[in-house]
N, C-alpha and C positions, 0 to 999 in steps of 0.2 A: 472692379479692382481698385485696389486703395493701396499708400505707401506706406509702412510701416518699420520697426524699426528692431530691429536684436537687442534688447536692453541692458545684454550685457555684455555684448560685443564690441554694440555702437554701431554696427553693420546694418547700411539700411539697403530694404528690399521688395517689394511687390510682392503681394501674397493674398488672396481670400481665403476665409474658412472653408475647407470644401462641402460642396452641399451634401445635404443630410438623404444619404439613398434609403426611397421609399419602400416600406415593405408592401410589395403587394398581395393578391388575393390568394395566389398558388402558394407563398412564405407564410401567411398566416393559418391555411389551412394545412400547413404540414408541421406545423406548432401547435396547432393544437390537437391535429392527431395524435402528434409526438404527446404532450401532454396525457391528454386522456388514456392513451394506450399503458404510460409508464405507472402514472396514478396508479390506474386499478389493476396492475400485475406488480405492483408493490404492493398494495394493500394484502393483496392472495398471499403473496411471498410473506410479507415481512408480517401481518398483522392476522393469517391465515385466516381472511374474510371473504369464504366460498360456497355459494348455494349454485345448484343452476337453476332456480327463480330467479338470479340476478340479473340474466336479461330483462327481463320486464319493466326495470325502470328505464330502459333507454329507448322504448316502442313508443311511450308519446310525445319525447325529443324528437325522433325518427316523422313523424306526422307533424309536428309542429313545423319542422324543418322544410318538408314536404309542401307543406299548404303556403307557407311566407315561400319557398322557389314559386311554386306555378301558378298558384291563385292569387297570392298579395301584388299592389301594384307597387307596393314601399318595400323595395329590395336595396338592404342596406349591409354594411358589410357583417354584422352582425350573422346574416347569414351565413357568410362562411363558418365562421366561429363557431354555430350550430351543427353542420355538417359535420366539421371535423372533429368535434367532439363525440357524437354518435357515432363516426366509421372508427374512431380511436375507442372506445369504450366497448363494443361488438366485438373488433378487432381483439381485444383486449380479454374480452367472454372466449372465445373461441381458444386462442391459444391457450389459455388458463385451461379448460374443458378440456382440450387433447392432452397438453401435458398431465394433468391430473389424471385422468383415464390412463395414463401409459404408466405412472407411477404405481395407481392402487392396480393393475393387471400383473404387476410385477411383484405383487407383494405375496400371491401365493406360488411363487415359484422359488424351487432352493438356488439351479442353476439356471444358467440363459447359454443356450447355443446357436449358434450359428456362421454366417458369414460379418468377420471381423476386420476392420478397419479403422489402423491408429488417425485418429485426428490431431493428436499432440505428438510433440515427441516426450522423449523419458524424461521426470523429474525424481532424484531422488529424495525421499521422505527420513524423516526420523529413524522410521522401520524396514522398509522399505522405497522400493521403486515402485511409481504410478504413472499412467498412462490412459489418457480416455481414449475411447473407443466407441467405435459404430455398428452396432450387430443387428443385422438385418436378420429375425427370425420369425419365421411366418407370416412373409413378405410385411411386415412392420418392421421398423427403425426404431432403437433403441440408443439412448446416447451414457455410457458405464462409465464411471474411474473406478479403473481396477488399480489394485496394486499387484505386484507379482516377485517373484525369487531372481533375481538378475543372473543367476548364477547358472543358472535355467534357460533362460529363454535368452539372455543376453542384453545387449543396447536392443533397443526399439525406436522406430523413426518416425516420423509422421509421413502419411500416405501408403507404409507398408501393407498389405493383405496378407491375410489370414482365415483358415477353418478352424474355430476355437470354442470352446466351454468357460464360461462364468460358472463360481460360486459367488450366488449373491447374500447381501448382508442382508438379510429382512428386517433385523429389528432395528436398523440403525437410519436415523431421522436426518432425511438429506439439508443442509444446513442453505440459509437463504442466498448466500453465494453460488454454491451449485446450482440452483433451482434457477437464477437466471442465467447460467451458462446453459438451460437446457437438462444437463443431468438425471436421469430418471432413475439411476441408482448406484449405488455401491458396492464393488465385492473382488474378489481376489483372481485371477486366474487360475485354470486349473491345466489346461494343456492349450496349445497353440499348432498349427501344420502348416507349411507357404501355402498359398494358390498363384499358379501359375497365371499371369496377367498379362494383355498387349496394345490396352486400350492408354490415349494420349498421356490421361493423368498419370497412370500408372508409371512411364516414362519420362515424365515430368519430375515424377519423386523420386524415381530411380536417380534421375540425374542429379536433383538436391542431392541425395545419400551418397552419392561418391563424391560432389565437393566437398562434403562435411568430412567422410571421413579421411579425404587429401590433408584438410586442413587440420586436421583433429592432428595425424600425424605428425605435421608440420611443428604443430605445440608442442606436441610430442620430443620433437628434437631440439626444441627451443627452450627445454626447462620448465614449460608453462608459463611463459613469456606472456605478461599481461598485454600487448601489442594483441596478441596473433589472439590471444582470447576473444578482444575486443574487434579485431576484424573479423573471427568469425561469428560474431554475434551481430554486427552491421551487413555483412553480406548473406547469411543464411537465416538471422533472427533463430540462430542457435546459441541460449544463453548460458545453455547448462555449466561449460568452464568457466563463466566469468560470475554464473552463481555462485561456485564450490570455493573462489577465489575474494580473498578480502575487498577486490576491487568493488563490487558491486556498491559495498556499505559508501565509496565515496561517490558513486554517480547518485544514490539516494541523498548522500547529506547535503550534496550539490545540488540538488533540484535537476538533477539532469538526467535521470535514468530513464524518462521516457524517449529517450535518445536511442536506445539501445534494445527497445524495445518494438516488435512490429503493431504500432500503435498508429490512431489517427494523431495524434500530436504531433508525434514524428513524422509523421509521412507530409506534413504541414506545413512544420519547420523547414524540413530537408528539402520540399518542392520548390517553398519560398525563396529558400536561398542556395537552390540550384539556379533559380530564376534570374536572381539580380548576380550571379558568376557567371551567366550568361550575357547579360546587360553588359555587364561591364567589359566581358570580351567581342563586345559591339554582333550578337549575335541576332540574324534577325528573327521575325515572331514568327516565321512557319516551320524555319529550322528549330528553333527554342522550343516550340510545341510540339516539335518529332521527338526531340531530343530529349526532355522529358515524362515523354510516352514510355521511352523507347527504355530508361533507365528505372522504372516506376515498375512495366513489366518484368524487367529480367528480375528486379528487388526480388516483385511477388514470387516468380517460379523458383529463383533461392531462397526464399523464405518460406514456401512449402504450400502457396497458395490459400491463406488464411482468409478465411472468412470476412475476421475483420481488416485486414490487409486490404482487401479488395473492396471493401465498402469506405474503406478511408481514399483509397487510390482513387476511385470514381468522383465521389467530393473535392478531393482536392483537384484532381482536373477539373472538374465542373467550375468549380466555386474560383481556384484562384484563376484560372486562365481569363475570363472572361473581367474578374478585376482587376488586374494587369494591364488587361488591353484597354484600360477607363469605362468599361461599363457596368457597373454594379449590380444597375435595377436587374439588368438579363443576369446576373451572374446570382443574385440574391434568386430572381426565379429557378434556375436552372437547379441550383442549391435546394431550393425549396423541392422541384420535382424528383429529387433524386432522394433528400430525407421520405420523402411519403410514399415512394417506390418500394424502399428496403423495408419499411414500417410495415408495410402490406404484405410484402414477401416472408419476411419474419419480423412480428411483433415483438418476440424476446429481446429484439435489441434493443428498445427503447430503453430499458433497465439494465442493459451492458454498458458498464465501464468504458469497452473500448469505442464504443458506439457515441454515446456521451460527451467522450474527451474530442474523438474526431469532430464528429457537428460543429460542437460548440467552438472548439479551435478552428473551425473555417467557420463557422459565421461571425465569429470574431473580429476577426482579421479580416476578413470583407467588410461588416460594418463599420469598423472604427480605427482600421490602421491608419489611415488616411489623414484625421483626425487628431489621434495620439503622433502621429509624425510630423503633423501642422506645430501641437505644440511643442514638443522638443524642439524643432528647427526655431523654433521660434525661441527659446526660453535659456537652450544651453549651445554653448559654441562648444560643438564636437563634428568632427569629420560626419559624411552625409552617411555612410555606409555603417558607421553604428549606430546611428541613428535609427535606419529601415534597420539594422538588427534587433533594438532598444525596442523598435513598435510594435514591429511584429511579436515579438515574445509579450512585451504587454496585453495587446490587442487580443492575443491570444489565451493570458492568463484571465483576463477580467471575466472574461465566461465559465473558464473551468477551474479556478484557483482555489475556490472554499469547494466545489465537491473532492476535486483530488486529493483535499485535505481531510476531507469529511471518509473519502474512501479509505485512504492509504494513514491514516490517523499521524499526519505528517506534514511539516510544513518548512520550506529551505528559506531561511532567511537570508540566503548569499544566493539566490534562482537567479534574481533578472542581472546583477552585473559576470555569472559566471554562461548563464547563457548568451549574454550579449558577445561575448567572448569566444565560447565555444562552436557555438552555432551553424556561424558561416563559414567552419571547417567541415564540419559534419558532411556536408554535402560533397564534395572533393574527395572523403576517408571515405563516403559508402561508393562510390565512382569509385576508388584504388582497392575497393573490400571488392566490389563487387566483380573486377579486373582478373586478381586473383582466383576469386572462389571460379568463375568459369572457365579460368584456364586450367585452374584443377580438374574441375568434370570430365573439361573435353580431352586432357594429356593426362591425366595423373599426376604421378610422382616425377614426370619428367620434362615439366614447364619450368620456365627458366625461372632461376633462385632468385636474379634479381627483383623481380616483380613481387615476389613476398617479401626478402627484405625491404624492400620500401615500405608497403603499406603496413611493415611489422613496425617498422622503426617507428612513422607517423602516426600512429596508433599509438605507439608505448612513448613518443614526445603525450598527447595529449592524456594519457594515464598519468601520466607523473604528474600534468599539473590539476589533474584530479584529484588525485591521492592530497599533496599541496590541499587544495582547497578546504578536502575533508577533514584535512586536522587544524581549521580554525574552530577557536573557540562557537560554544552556540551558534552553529553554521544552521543548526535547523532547530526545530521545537515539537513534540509532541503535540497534540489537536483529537481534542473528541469533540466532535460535532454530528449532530442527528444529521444523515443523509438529505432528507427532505427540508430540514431548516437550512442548508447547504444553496440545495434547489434555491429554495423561497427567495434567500438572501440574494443571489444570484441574480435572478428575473430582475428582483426588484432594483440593482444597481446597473443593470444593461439600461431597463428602463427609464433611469434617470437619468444618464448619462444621454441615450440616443432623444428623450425628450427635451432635456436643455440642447444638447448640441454645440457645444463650444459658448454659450453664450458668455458665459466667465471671462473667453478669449478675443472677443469682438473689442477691437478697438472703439466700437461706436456705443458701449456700454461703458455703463456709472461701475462696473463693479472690475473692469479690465482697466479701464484708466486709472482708476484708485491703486490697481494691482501693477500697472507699469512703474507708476509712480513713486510707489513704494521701492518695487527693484531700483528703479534709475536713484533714488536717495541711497538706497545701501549701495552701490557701487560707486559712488563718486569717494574720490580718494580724500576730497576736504569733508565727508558728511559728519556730523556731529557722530561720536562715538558712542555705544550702549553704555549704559551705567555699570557700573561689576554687580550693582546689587539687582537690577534688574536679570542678570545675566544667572547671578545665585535663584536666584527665587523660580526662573523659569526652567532648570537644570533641576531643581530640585523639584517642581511638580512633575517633572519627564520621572524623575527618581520614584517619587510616592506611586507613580500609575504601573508602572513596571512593576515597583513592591507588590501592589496591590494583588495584582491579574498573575503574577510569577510565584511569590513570595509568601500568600498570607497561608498557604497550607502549613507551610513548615514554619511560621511565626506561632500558630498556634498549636503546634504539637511543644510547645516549649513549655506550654501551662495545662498541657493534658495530652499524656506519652500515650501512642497508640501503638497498635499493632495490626498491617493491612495485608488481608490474603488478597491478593491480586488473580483477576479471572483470565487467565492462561491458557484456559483451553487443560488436554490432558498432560499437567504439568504443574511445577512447583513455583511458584514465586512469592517471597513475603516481604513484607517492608515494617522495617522498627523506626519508628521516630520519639525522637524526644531532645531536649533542648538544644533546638534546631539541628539537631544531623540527624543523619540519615542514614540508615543500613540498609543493603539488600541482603534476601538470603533465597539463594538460584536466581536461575531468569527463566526458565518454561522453554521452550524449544519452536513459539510461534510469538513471530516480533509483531506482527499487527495488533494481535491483542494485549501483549505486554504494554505498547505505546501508548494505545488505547487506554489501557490499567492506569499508565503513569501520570498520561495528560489528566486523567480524573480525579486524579491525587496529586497533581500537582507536583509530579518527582524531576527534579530536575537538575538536582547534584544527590551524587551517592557518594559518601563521605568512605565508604566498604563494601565489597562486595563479597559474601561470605560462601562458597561454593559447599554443598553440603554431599556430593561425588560427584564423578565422571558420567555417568549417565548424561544423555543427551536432552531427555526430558528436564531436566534442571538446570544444564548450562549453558543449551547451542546458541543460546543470544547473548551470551555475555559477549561476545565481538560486536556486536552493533547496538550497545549502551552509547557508546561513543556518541552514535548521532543523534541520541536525544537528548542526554545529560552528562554531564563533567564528572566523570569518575575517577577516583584519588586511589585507590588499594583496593586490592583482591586479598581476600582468607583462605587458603586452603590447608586439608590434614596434610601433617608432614610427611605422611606415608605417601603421598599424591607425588611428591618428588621423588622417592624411592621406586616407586615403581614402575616399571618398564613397559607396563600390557600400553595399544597405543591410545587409549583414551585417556589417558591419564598423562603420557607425556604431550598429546595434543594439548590438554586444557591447563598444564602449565604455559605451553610456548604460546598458544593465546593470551593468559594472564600478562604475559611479560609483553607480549607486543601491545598490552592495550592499555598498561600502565604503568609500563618500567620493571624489570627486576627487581630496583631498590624495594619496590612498593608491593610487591606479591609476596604476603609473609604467611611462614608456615607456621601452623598451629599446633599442640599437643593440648591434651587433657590438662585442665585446670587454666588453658590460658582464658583470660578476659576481658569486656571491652566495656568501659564504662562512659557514659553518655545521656546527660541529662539527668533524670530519675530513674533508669535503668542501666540494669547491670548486664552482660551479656556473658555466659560461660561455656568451655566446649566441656562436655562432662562424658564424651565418645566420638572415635573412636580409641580404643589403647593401642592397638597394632593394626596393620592392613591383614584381612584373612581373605578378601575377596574381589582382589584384583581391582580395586576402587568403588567397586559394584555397592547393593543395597547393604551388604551386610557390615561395608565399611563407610556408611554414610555420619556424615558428620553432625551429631543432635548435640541441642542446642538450650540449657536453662534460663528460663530470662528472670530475671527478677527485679519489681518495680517497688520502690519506697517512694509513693506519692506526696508523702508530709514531711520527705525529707527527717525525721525522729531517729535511722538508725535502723526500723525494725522493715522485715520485709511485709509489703502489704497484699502483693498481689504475686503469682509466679505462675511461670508458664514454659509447655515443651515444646519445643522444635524440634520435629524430628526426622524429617529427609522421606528418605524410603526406608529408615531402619524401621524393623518388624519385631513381631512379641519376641524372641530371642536377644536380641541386642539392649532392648527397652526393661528386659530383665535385669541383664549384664548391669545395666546403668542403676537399678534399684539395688543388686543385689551390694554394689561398691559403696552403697549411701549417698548417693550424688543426687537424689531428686525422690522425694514422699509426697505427700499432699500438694497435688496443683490445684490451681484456676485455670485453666487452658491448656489444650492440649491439641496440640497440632495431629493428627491421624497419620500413623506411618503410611509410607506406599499406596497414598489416595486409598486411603480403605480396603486393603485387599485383606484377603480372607485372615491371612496369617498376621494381620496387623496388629491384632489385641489379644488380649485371653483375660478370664476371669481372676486369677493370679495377679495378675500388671493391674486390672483396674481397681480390683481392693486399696492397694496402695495408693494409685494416685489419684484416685477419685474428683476426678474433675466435674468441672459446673457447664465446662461450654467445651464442647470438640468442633476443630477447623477443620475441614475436608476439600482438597483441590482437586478437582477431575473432573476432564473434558465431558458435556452432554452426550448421552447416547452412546461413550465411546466401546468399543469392542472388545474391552477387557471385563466389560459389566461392576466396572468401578462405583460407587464402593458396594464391597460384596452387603446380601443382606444379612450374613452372621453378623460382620461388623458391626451393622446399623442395630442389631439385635441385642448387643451388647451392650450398647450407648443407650438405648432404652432402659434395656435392666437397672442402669443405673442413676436413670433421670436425668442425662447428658441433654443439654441442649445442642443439636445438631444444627451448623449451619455450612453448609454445601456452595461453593462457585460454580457449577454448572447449573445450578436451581439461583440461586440469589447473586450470581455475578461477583465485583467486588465488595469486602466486606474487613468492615471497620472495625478495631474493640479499643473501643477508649477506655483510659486504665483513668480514675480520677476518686477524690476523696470518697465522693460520694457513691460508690461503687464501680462497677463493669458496667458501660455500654454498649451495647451491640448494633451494627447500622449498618443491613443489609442494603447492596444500590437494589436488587429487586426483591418485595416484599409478598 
């Protein structure tokens, strides 16, 4: 031990680096199972690279591995490395093999009956409600998201049983996300019957289902009280009202929604810092360890007994109890025996989300809290206890922070001071959620009121300064990053980090002395002063790097106007740029891939946002723009105020909360927007005939004068969901003759064109948005038949993603992201 010194406190104190805890042979071989397992059921999933000859390259790994155990006398650690490589890659065959087998057996069948068992609870969709499902039919397991008629069958819960019929989708291509939940197929429900059940689980979710719907009531009588949302989402990981509710968009902008979530992150945080609310109420380690058991399980049984719940839970007992108590090396083993337990038990998880986020946030925080707490104590004078808040959330992010970002195409630039913040409440709200929800179960409706108001109240303190948080400017950024570059980046900076090991911070090092050094000159209150020009020049390289990385998309739409179909999934989104602003027109109805869209393109102020109807396909993300880019004004038809039906008055009263009333202006035929070298016009609807719906969708002429001359050089339609009817209307008024572009009504449905409409406008390029594979069989092949007829170049966002048309002297561009 050596003395050292707070350099900016002046506070001196005793302190060693803590040593660097070694991985050993059980933590490396369950990394690299974990590896190889995840590798090659990515590749299957994402890059669908599947023979079953592909066992065969891992048979003389398997021998190679074989001969260095029993035969070689030079048993080096390399050998593990080998092993786990081969049981991760087998492992890996195998699951790939049954899943795929259970997929293509499914594929000649219309329905699936059997015995049904919800594993989720209800989400509501676009179209519907969905719910996955367990159908045990001819003693095989099948794992379905159905959607179904709510009206019908009603809420649905997880753990409920059922004797039921699937209609399954056969032609529809289950998407890489499903495939690592397991999913083996798609389809609707068609009837559903109870079964009468008496075995424990069944009991267990009985009992969730009436805390939920105690609480559900509870909301009920509260207004929809964001408190009581949010307690029931921490005590039963029942997120459904606080999805339906604006709140969610601010745990997202805040980096804190895995809070609220039954996640290994969460279970991480909240164990961590149940732990030190233990400490600090001088509690000792065998009570602490009951006590966290004890609060860990009840979680699970009101959360519904999640899978992933249960594989976080086990880790986190594992992994932090034993760092806590100062032993790592055991706790890194133990950590270690537990990832390559569940790997073997099910494989699929190596490539889950929830799996990913847990590990890596306790092995995190095992490896390097310690570490990252050395140097804050050392570096900033702040109270100790935000400090172990400060680590642990680091500690924790350094492992999972670019894949969550790579996952959720999202990134909170206000995370670490709003969870340093929030955090070590969390634990306390799911201890008063969790209070509640079981005294619902066990009374019902006639457990005393105080016990909700309280956790309703402290809930709805900690919502407000959410909500607070989420309306700072660029609280967060849109992020596309390839999954596996995510990974890469990852390894490679744990590895750096646990390879040096603090040496930056040794006081016995040329690079911590020059580094104290420095601090202790800038805090001395006589040091010489920075220059102001030093101070311009460094202010303004921070300026140029931000331009660069933020800025250069929309610098260069100022010298060549584009126009971007954004891949949305089954849905509308377009973006006009031209000297430097920015339009939107819709936003699609699925924000992962909008964010996605945006980060790709760089959107990150929308100067307009032009709504083209009510439909949900087109605008259910305009509320969570907010948390990726600075949005100034909403467009919509003036008829959208006039009328009464409720999606229509819904996506005003969103307009007005997301930008002001000042700033949600309505439009009529002939209004315009001019901007840059394009001109923008509404040229329909004239009256509302269809309750906001397709036929009063709002199209849109754009017209581009590149050389600035006067004359129009290039023009193009936007046209919503309006179809051959409307698009007549519009020809028949004179508002629009010969284009260059043509936006495709209603994703290409059938009635979207006619031989009539295309004479006239005879277009060079038609845009087409619609989801892959989707269920409407978007766009019809009439459509396509007719864009043919007439030499159209077709370019498709569920075939080529997003897609670019730069308008420039020198003609039309076209720049599919996939070719």
């Amino acid at each position: 031990m050596y003395e050292q010194s707070n350099i900016l406190s002046g506070e001196s104190f005793i302190r060693e680096i803590p040593k660097r805890p070694s991985l050993g042979k059980v933590v490396v071989f369950a990394l690299c199972l974990w590896g190889a397992e995840g590798m090659y059921l990515h590749a299957v999933f994402e890059w669908v690279l599947w023979s079953e000859w592909m066992i065969f390259p891992v048979i003389p790994l398997f021998l190679i591995a074989g001969y260095l155990t029993f035969w070689s006398k030079n048993k080096r650690d390399y050998v593990v490395v080998l092993w786990g490589v081969c049981f991760g890659y087998a492992l890996g065959y195998l699951s790939a093999f049954d899943y795929i087998n259970k997929v293509n057996s499914l594929s000649d069948f219309t329905y699936l009956q059997g015995d049904v068992e919800c594993v989720s609870d209800t989400s509501k969709s676009t179209y519907a409600s969905s719910i996955e499902l367990r159908i045990t039919s001819d003693n095989t397991r099948y794992l379905v998201k159905a959607s179904y008629d709510e009206d019908t069958y009603g809420e649905l819960f997880k753990g409920e049983r059922f004797f039921g019929k699937v209609q399954l989708n056969t032609n529809y291509e289950i998407d890489s996300y499903s495939k690592k939940q397991g999913i083996h197929a798609s389809g609707r429900l068609i009837y559903l019957d109870s079964i009468e059940t008496s075995d424990v689980f069944s009991a267990l979710y009985g009992f969730r289902i009436r805390m939920i719907k105690t609480l559900l009531s509870r909301i009920d009588s509260s207004a929809g009280n964001d408190g009581a949302c949010l307690m029931l989402a921490l005590s039963c990981g029942y997120r459904k009202p606080i999805a339906q509710s604006s709140l969610m968009q601010g745990f997202r902008s805040s980096g804190i929604a895995h809070l609220v979530a039954v996640s290994g992150a969460h279970l991480v945080v909240i164990d961590a810092c149940l732990l030190i609310l233990l400490r600090v109420m001088r509690i000792n380690k065998s009570l602490s360890i009951l006590l966290r058991i004890l609060i860990l399980c009840a979680y699970l049984v009101c959360a519904g007994l999640p899978i992933s719940g249960i594989r976080a839970s086990l880790m986190t007992l594992v992994g932090m109890s034993a760092y806590m108590a100062k032993r790592r090396s055991n706790s890194l083993n133990s950590l270690g025996v537990c990832i390559a337990a569940m790997l073997v038990i099910n494989p699929l998880a190596s490539v889950s989300a929830s799996f990913v986020l847990s590990a890596g946030s306790t092995l995190g925080i095992v490896l390097f809290d310690s570490l990252i707490r050395f140097a804050l104590n050392r570096y900033l004078p702040i109270g100790r206890y935000i400090i172990q808040s400060a680590s642990l959330t680091l500690s924790a992010h350094l492992a999972t922070l670019l894949y969550a970002a790579s996952t959720f195409s999202y990134v909170s630039l206000i995370s670490l001071p709003v969870n340093v913040l929030i955090a070590p409440l969390f634990a306390p709200l799911c201890v008063l959620s969790l209070i509640c929800a079981l005294a619902g179960g066990l009374f019902g409706q006639s457990f005393s009121d105080w016990v909700f108001v309280l956790g309703d109240v402290s809930c709805g303190a900690v919502c407000e300064f959410v909500r607070f948080c989420a309306r700072i400017p660029f609280a967060g950024i849109a992020v596309s990053l390839d999954v596996m570059l995510a990974i890469f980046i990852s390894i490679s900076l744990v590895s750096v980090v646990y390879v040096s090991w603090g040496r930056v911070l040794d006081n016995r090092t040329k690079a911590a002395k020059q580094i104290a050094k420095a601090a202790k000159k800038y805090t001395k209150s006589k040091s010489k002063k920075v220059s102001l020009g030093s101070k311009i020049a460094v202010g303004a390289s921070a300026l140029v790097i931000v331009f660069l990385i933020f800025a250069w998309p929309t610098l260069a739409s100022i010298f060549t106007p584009e126009i971007i179909m954004l891949n949305v999934g089954q849905g509308d989104s377009f973006v006009v740029r031209s000297g430097a602003k920015t339009y939107m027109v819709d936003t699609g109805n699925r924000f992962g891939e909008l964010k996605d869209a945006m980060a790709k393109n760089g959107i990150y102020v929308i100067d307009g946002v032009l709504i083209s109807h009510s439909d949900a396909d087109h605008c259910a993300c305009l509320d969570e723009l907010s948390e990726v880019a600075v949005v100034r004004s909403v467009y919509l038809a003036r008829g959208m105020f006039e009328c009464t039906c409720n999606n229509c008055v819904d996506l005003v009263k969103r307009s007005n909360e997301l930008v002001g009333s000042a700033n949600v202006i309505p439009v009529d035929v002939g209004y315009s927007l001019s901007f840059g070298k394009i001109n923008l016009e509404v040229v329909w609807p004239y009256t509302f005939v269809d309750d906001g719906a397709n036929a009063d969708s709002m199209v849109l002429r754009l017209d581009c004068d590149v050389d600035s001359n006067g004359s129009i050089d290039y023009r193009a339609l936007l046209t919503g969901d309006a179809e051959r009817d409307e698009i007549a209307s519009v020809i028949a008024a004179g508002s629009v003759g010969d284009i260059d572009i043509l936006k495709v009504g209603h994703h290409g449905s059938r009635v979207s064109l006619s031989d009539e409409n295309m004479r006239v406008l005879l277009p060079e390029i038609a845009l087409i948005s619609c989801g892959y594979n989707n269920r409407y069989g978007h766009p019809k092949e009439e459509t396509l038949e007719f864009l043919d007829a007439y030499n159209v170049a077709v370019y498709r966002s569920d075939l080529m993603g997003n897609v670019t048309v730069k308008l420039s002297a020198g003609g039309i561009e076209v720049i599919p992201e996939k070719r």
